[in-house]
KESE-484623 format. One record per residue (C-alpha): residue number from 0; residue in three letters; z, y, x. Coordinates in nm, 4 decimals. Each point is the difference from the previous one (the first is absolute). Layout:
BEGIN
resi resn up north east
NUM ALA Z Y X
...
***
This chain:
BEGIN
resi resn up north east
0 UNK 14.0866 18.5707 16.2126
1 UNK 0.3112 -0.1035 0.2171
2 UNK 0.0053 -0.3794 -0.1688
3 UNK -0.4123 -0.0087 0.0138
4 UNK 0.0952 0.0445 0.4127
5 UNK 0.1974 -0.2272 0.0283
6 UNK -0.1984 -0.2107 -0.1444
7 UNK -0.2702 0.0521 0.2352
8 UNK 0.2085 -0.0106 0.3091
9 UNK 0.1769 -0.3195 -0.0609
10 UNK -0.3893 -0.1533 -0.0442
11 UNK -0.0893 0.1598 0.2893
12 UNK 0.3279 -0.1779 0.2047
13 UNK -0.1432 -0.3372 -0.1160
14 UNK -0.1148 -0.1012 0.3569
15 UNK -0.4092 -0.1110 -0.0455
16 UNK -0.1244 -0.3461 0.0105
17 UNK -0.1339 0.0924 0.3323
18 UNK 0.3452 0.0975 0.1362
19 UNK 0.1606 -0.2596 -0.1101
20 UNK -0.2056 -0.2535 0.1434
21 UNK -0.0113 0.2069 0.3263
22 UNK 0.4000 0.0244 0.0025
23 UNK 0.0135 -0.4202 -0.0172
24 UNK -0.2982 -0.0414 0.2611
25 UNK 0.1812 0.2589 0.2179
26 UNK 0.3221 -0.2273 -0.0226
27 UNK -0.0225 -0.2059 0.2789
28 UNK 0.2770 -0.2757 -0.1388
29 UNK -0.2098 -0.1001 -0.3239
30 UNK -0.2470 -0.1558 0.0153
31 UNK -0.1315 -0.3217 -0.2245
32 UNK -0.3069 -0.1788 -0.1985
33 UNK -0.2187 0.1459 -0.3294
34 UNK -0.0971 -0.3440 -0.1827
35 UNK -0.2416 0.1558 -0.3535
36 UNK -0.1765 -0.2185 -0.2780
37 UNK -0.1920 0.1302 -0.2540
38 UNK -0.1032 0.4093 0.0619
39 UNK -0.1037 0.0482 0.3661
40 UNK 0.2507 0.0960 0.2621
41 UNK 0.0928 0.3522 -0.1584
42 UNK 0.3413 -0.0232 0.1522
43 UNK -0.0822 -0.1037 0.3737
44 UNK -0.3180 0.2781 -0.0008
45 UNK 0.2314 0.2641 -0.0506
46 UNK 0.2284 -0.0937 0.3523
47 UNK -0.3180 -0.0593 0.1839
48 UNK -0.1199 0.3713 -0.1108
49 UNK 0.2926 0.1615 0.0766
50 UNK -0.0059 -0.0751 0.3661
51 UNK 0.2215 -0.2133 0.2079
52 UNK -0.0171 -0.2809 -0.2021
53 UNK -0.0048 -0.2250 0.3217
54 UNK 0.3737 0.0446 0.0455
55 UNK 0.0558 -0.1306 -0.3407
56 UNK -0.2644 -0.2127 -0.1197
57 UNK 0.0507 -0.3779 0.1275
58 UNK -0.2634 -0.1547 -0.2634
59 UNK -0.2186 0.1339 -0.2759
60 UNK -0.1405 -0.3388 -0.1988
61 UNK -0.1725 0.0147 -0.3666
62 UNK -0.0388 -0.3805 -0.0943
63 UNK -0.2086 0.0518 -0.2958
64 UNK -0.1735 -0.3949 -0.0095
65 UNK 0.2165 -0.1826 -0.2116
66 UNK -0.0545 -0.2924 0.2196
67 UNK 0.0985 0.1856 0.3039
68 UNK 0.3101 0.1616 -0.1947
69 UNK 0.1405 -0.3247 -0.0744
70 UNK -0.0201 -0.1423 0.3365
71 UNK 0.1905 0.2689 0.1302
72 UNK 0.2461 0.0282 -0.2844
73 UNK -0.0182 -0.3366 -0.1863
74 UNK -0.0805 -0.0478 -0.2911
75 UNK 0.1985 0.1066 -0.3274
76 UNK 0.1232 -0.2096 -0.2813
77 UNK -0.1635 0.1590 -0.2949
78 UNK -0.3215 0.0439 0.2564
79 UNK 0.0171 0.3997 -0.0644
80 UNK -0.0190 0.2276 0.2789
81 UNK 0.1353 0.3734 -0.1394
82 UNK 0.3754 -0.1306 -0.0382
83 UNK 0.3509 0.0738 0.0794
84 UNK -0.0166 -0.3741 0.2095
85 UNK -0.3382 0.1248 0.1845
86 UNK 0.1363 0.2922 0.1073
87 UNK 0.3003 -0.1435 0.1099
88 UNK -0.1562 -0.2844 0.2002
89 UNK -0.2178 0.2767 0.1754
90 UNK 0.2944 0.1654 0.1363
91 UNK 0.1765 -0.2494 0.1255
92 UNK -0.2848 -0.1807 0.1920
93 UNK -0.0876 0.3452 0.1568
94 UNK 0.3393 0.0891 0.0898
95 UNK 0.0424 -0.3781 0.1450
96 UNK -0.3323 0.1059 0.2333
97 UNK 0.2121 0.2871 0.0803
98 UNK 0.2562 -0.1244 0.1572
99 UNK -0.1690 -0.2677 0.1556
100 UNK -0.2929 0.1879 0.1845
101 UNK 0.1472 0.2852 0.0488
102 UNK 0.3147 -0.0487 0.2801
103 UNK 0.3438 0.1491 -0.0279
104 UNK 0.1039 -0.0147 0.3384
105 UNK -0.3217 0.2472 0.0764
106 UNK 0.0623 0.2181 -0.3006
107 UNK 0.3576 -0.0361 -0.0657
108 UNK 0.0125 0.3329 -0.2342
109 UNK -0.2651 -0.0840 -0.2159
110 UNK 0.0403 0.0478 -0.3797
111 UNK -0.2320 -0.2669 -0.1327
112 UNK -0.1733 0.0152 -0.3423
113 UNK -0.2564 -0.1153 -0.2394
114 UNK -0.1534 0.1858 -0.2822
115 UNK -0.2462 -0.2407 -0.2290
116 UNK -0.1304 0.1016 -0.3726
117 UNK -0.2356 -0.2480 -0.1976
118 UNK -0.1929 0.1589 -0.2216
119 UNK -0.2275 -0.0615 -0.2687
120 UNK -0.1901 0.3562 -0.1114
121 UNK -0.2285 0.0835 -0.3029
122 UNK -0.2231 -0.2641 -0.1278
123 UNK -0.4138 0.1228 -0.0745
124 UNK 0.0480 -0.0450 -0.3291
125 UNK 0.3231 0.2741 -0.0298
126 UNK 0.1984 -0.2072 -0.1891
127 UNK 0.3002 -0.1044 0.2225
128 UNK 0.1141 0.3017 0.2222
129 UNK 0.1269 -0.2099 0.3180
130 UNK 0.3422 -0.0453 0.1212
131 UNK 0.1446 -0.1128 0.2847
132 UNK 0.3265 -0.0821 0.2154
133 UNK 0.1120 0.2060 0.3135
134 UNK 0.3087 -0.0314 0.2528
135 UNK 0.0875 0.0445 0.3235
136 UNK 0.2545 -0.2434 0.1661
137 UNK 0.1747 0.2341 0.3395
138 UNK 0.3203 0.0322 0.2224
139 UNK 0.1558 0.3208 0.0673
140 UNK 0.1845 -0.1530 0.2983
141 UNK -0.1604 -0.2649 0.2935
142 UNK 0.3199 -0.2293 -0.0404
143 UNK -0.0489 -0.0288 -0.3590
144 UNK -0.0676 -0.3425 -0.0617
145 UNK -0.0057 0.0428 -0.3961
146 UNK -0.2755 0.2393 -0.1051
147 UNK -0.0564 0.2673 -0.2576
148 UNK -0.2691 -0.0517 -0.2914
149 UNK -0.1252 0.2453 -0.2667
150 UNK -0.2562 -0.1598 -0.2300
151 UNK -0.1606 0.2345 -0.2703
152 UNK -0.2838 -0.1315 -0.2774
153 UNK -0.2185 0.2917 -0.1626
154 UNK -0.2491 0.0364 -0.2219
155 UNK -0.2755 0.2144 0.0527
156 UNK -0.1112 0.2449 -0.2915
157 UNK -0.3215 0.1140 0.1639
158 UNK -0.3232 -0.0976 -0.1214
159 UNK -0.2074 -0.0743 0.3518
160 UNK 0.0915 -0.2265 0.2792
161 UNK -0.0732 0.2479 0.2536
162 UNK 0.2688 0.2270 -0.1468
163 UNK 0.2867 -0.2944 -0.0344
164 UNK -0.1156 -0.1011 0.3753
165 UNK 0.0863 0.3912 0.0913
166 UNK 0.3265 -0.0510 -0.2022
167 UNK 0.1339 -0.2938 0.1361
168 UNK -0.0767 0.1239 0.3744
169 UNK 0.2188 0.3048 -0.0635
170 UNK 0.2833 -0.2437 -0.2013
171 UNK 0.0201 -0.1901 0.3290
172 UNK 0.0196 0.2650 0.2208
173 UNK 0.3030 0.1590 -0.2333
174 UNK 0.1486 -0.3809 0.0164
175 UNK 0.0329 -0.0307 0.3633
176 UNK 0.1143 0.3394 0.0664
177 UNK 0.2517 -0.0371 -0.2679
178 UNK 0.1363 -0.3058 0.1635
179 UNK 0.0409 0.1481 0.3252
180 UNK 0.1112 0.3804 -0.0773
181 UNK 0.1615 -0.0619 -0.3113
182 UNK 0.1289 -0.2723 -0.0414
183 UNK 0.3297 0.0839 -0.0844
184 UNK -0.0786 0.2055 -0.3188
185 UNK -0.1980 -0.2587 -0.1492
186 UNK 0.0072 0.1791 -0.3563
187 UNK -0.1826 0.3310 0.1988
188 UNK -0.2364 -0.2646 0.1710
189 UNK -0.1501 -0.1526 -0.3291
190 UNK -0.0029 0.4041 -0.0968
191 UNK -0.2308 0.0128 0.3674
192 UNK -0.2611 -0.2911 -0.1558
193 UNK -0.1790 0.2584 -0.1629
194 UNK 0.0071 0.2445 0.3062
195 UNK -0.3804 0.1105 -0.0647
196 UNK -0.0514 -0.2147 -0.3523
197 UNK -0.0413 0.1112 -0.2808
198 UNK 0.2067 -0.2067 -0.2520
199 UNK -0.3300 -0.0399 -0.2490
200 UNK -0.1332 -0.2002 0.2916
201 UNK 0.2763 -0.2400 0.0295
202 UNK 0.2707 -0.2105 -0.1632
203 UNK 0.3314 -0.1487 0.2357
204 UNK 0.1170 -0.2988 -0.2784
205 UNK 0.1959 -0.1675 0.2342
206 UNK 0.1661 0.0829 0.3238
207 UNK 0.2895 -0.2616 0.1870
208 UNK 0.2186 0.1335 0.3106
209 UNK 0.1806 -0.3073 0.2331
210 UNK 0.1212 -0.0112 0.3211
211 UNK 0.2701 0.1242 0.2316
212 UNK -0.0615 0.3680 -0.0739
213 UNK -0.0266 -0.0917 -0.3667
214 UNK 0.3291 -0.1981 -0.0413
215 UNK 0.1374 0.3593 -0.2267
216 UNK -0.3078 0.0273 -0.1950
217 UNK 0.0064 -0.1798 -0.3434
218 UNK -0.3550 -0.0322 -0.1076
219 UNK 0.0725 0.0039 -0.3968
220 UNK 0.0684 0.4112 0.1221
221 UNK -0.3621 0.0015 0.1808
222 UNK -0.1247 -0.1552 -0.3176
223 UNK 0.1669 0.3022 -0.1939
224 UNK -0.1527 0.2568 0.2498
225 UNK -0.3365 -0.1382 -0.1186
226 UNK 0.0151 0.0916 -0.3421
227 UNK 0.2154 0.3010 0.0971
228 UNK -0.2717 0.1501 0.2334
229 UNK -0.2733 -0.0602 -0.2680
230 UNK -0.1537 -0.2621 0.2407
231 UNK -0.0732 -0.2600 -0.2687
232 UNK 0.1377 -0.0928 -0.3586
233 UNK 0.1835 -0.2875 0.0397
234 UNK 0.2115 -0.1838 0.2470
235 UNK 0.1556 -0.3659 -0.0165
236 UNK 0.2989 -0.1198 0.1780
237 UNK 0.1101 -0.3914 0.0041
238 UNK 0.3567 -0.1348 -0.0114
239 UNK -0.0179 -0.0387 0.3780
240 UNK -0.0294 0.4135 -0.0142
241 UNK -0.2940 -0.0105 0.1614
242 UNK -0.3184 0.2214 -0.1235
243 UNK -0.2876 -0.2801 -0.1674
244 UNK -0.3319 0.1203 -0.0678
245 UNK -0.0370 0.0517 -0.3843
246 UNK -0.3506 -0.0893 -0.0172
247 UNK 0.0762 -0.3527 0.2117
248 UNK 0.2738 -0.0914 -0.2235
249 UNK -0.1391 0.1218 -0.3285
250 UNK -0.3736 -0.1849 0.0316
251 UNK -0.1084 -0.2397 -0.2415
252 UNK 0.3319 -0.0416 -0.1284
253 UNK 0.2209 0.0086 -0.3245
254 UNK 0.2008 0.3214 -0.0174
255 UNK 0.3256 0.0287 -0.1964
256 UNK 0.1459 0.3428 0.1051
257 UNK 0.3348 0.1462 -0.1211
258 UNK 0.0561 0.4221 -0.0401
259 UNK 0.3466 0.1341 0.0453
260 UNK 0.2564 0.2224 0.1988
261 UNK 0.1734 -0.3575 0.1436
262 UNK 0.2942 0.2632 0.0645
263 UNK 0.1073 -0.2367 0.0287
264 UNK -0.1338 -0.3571 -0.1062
265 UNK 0.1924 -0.0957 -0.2873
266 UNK -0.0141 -0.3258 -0.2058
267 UNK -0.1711 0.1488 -0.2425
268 UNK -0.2962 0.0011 0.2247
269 UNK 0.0058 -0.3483 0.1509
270 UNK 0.0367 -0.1108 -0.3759
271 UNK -0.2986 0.1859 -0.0838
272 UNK -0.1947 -0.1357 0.3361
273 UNK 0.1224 -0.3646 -0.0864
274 UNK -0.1018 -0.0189 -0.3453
275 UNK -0.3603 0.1796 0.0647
276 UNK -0.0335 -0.2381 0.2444
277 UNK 0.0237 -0.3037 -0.1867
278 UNK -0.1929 0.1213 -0.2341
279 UNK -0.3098 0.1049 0.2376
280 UNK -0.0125 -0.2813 0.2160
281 UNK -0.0862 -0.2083 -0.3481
282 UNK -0.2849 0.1867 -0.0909
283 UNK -0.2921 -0.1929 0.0492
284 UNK -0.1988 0.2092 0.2074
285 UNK 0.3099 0.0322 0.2437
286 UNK 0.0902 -0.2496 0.2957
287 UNK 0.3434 0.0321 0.1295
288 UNK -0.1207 -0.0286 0.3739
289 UNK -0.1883 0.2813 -0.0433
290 UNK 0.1992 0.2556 -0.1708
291 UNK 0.2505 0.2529 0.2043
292 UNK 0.2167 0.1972 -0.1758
293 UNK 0.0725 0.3848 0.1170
294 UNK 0.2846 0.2496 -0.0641
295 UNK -0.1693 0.3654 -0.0225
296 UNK 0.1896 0.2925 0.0494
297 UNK -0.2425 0.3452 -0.0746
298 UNK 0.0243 0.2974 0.2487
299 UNK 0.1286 0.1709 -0.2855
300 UNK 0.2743 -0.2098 -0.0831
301 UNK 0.1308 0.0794 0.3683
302 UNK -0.0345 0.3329 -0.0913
303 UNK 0.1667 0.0100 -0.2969
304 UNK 0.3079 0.1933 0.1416
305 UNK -0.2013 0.2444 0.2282
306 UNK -0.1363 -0.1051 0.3491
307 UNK -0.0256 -0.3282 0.0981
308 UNK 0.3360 -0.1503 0.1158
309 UNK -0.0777 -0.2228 0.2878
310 UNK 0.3862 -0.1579 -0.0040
311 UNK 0.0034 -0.1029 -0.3969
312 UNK -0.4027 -0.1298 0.0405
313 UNK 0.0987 -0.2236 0.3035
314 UNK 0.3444 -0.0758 -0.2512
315 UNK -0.2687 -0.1338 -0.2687
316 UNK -0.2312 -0.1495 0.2181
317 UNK 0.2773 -0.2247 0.2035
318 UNK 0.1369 -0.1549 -0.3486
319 UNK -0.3724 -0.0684 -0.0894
320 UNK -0.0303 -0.1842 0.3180
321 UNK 0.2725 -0.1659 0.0150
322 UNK -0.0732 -0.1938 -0.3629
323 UNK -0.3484 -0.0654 0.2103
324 UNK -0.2618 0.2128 -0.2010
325 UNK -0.2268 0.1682 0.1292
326 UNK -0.0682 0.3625 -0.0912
327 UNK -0.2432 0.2719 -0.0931
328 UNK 0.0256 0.3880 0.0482
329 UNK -0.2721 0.1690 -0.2120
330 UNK -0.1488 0.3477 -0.0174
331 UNK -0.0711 -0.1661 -0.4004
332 UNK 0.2098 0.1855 -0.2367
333 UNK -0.2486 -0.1756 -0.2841
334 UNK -0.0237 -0.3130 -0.0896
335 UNK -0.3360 -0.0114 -0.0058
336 UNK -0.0640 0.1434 0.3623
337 UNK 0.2155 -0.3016 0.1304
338 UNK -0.2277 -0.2668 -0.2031
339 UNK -0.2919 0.1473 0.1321
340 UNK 0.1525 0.0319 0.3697
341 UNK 0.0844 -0.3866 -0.0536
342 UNK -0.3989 -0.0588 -0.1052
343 UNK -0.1250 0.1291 0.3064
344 UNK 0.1517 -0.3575 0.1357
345 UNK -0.0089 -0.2762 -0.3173
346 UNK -0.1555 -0.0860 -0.2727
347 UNK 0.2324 -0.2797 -0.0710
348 UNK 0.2630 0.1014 -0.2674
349 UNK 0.2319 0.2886 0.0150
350 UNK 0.3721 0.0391 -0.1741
351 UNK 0.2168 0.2776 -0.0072
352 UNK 0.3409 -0.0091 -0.1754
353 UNK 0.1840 0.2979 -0.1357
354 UNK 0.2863 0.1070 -0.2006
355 UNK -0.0681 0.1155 -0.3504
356 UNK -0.0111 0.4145 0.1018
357 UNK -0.2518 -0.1002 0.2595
358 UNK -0.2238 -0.1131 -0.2526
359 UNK 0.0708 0.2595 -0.2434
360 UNK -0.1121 0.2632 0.3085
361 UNK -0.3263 -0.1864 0.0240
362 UNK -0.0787 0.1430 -0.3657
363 UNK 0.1078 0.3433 0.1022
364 UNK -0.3182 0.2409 -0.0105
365 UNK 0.1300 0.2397 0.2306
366 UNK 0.0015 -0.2494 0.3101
367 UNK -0.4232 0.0141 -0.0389
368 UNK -0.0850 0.3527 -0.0365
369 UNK -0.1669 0.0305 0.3071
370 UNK -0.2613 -0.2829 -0.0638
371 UNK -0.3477 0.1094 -0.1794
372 UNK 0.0679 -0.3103 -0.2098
373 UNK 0.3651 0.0616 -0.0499
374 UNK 0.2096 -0.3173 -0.1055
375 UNK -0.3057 -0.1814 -0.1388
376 UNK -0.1118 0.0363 0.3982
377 UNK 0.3259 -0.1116 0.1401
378 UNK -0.0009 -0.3036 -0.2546
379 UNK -0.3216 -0.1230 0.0837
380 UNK 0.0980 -0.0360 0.3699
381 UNK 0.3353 -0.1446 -0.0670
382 UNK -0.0827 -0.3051 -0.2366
383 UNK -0.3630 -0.0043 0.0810
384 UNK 0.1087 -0.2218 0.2906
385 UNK 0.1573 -0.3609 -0.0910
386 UNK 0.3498 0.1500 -0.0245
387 UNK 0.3347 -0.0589 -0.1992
388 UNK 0.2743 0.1768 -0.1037
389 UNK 0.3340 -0.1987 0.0346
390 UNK 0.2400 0.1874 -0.2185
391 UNK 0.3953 0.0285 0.0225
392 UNK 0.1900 0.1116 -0.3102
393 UNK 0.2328 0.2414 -0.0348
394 UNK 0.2961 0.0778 -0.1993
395 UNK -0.0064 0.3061 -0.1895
396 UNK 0.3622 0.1614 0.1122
397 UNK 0.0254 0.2304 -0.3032
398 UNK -0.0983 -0.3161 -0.2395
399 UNK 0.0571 -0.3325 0.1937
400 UNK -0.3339 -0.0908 -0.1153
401 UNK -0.2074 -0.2138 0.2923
402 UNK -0.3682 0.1735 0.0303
403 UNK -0.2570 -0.1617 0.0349
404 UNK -0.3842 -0.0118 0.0112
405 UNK 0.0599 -0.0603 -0.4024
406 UNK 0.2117 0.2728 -0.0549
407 UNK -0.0429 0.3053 0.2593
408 UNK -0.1459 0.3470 -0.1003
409 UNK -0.3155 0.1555 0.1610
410 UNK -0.1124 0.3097 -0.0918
411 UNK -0.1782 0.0149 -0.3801
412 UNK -0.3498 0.0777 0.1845
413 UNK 0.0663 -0.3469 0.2451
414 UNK 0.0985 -0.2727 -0.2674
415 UNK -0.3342 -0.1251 -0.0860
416 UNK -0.0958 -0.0006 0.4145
417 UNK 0.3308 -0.1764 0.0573
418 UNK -0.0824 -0.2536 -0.2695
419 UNK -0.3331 -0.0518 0.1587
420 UNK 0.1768 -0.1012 0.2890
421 UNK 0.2623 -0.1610 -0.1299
422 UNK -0.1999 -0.2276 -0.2082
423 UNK -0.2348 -0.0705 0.2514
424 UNK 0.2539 -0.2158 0.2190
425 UNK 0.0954 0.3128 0.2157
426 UNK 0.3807 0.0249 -0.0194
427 UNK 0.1677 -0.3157 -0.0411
428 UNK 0.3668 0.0223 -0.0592
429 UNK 0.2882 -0.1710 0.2476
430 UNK 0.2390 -0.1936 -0.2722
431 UNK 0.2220 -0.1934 0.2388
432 UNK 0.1303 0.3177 0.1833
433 UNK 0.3795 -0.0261 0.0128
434 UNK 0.1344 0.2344 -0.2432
435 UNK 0.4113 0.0175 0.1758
436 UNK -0.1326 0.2172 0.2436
437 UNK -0.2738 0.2216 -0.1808
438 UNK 0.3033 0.2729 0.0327
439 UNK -0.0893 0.0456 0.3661
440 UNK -0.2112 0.2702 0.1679
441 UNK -0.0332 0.1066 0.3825
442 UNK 0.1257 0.3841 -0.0566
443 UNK 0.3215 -0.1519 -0.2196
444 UNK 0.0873 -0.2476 0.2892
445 UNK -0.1091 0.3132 0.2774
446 UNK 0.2405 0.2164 -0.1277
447 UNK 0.2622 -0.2582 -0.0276
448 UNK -0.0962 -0.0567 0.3847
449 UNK 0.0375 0.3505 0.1018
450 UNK 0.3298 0.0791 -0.1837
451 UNK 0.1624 -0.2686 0.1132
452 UNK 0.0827 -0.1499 -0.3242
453 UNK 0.0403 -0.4053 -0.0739
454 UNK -0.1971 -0.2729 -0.1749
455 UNK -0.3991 0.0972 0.1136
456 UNK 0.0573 -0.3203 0.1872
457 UNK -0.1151 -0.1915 -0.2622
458 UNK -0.2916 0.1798 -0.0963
459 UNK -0.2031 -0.0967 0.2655
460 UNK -0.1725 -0.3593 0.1273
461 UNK 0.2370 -0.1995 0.2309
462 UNK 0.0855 0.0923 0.3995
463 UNK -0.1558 0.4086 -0.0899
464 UNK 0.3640 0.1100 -0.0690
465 UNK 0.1001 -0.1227 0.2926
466 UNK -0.3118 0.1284 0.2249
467 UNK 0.0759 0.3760 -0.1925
468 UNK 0.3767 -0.0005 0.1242
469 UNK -0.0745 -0.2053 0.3803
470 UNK -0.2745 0.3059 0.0498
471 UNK 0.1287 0.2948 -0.1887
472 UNK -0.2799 0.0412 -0.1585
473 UNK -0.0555 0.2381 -0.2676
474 UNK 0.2997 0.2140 0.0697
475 UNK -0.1417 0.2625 0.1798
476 UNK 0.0152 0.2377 -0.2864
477 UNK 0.3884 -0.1401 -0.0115
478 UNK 0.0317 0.1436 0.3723
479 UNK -0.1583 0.3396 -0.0971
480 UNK 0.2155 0.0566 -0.2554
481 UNK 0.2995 -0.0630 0.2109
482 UNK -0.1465 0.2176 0.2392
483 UNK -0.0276 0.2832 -0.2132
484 UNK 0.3637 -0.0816 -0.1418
***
């Protein structure tokens, strides 16, 4: 009964949409412009309920005319209007406005802000749910002349536009009191997004922090905090370490996507990236300038030792960057879920490589015991799809045999389905791999790393040694046991 009470009162202490909006109107130093595309003006509706939305509100504009949008706004490259770059060029002509109409000598104390969202909600037809981009650009001090920005894109999960437009009102109104109250626990503040939501009504995919009161947040973390808080499946971070939109990057392109622990990268796995590479890229469905290539890491790979290590994920991540990939975090411990994931945004040809025991797991019944259609389920949505298997061998420790596709053991009951899939041009093998350094894997050179000992140098692509020692990175278990000693 005692936890059941808690429960209650810390919902209860979640200050209403009402109250919030009441609590910014009230202040009498913010005050700045709603610009909304695409669902009403949810957001703006709520201030002007709540009372005293004079002291607050300086413009409330919906400029739903495409012709009228793009005179205000311009007029984007690719011609779309619910973008990243549309968002973007919404709050920075408003907050221009700002700080030309509205004087400083006159209102020297003055937090300015804009909050914009463009929005595109369910079609009649059902079939696309809508989406959109929100963000708020703000100062938390007058003399700032750099501001704050928090932009957010969601999908909503709701199957009426009324209900999104409801949704995305409350989002906004959780956005800019976020910004302005709590701003400086910006992990709690994407926790405060769903303040009245239900998470079955909306997916956060991507969410970027910058600014002066951002300069300490690394927004690979946010990304993590996503997936961590159950706010959407997967997350994608470029080498730059900012947070990319996986359904941008990922549409109408060629996948090849690399599994592993990159703890850390060895050259094992950039000789497994190079050589799947050159072998995709001459497929004859595949065009070079359309392919990007992704390093996934599963949620359950970062769990492997427990909880999730922030430290030895940001250790991974910065390696990964630095050799300018751009990675994936899943919520996909199957294969299959991250083909279909990938489908939701291509039809254009998918690759993934593996090692030999990845493939062998594929076979593995027990993986598929929750589908109605067990592995026969799972295989249909995995090579349904225009999709390729690029597979590195391995050599057998106990025999020094190298495994491959011609040579590795499924279960009796899977032969004949691996054949199937085999034969049909599934798996193709990688034959130029380099076979001096098939002796390498990432927990060998890891524990080399953490007990100090000589020659893991070697082991891993050119410049990483020197990034692992610079940064200290993986060597916080090496600390903890010294600790404890």
């Amino acid at each position: 009964m005692a936890s059941v009470l808690k429960k209650d009162d810390a919902f209860e202490n979640i200050p209403s949409i009402k109250a919030k909006t009441l609590r910014i109107n009230l202040n009498p130093d913010i005050y700045g412009t709603f610009a909304e595309i695409g669902a009403g003006q949810e957001t703006a509706r709520h201030f002007f309920r709540s009372g005293g939305a004079s002291g607050t509100i300086a413009k409330a504009m919906s400029a739903y005319d495409k012709a009228f949008s793009d005179a205000i706004y311009g007029v984007e490259k690719d011609g779309r209007y619910v973008t990243q770059e549309r968002l973007k060029h919404m709050l920075s002509h408003e907050m221009q406005l700002m700080e030309e109409r509205i004087s400083r000598e006159e209102h020297p104390d003055r937090l300015f802000f804009t909050y914009a969202n463009t929005v595109a909600t369910i079609d009649f037809s059902k079939r696309y749910k809508g989406h959109g981009w929100v963000g708020i650009r703000f100062q938390l001090d007058p003399k700032q002349k750099e501001f704050d920005e928090i932009i957010l894109h969601i999908r909503f999960k709701q199957n009426e536009a009324r209900l999104q437009q409801e949704t995305l009102g409350i989002v906004g109104v959780n956005l800019i009191y976020g910004a302005f109250y709590k701003y400086h626990k910006p992990r709690k503040l994407l926790k405060y997004l769903y303040d009245h939501i239900d998470k079955d009504t909306l997916e956060i995919d991507m969410v970027n922090f910058s600014g002066p009161s951002f300069k300490g947040v690394d927004n690979r973390l946010m990304s993590l905090q996503l997936i961590r808080n159950d706010m959407t499946d997967a997350v994608m971070f470029g080498p730059d370490g900012n947070n990319l939109l996986p359904a941008a990057v990922l549409y109408k392109k060629n996948i090849l996507a690399l599994r592993g622990s990159f703890r850390p990268v060895t050259k094992v796995n950039m000789d497994m990236f190079q050589k799947s590479y050159d072998i995709f890229i001459r497929e004859q469905t595949v065009e070079e300038d359309n392919t990007i290539v992704i390093f996934e890491i599963t949620l359950s790979n970062l769990k492997a030792s427990g909880e999730i290590d922030e430290r030895d994920f940001m250790d991974r991540a910065e390696l990964l960057c630095s050799l300018g990939h751009s990675v994936m975090i899943s919520k996909f411990q199957e294969y299959y879920k991250l083909v279909e994931y990938f489908s939701n945004y291509t039809k254009s040809r998918i690759g993934l490589t593996m090692g030999v025991n990845n493939l062998i797991d594929i076979f593995d019944e027990k993986y598929y015991r929750h589908l109605s259609g067990g592995i026969l389920e799972a295989f249909g949505k995995l090579f349904f799809k225009d999709l390729k298997v690029y597979l590195y061998p391995m050599k057998n420790p106990d025999t020094g045999q190298i495994m491959t596709s011609n040579n590795i053991k499924v279960h009796p009951r899977m032969k004949e389905l691996y054949k199937f899939f085999k034969y049909n041009g599934k798996v193709m093998d990688i034959i130029d791999y380099d076979p001096e350094i098939m002796h390498i894997f990432s927990r060998d050179v890891l524990k080399k790393i953490i007990s100090g000992q000589d020659g893991w140098e070697e082991m891993l692509p050119e410049g990483i040694a020197e990034i692992i020692k610079s940064k200290k990175l993986f060597t916080r278990e090496l600390v903890k046991k010294k600790e404890q000693v």
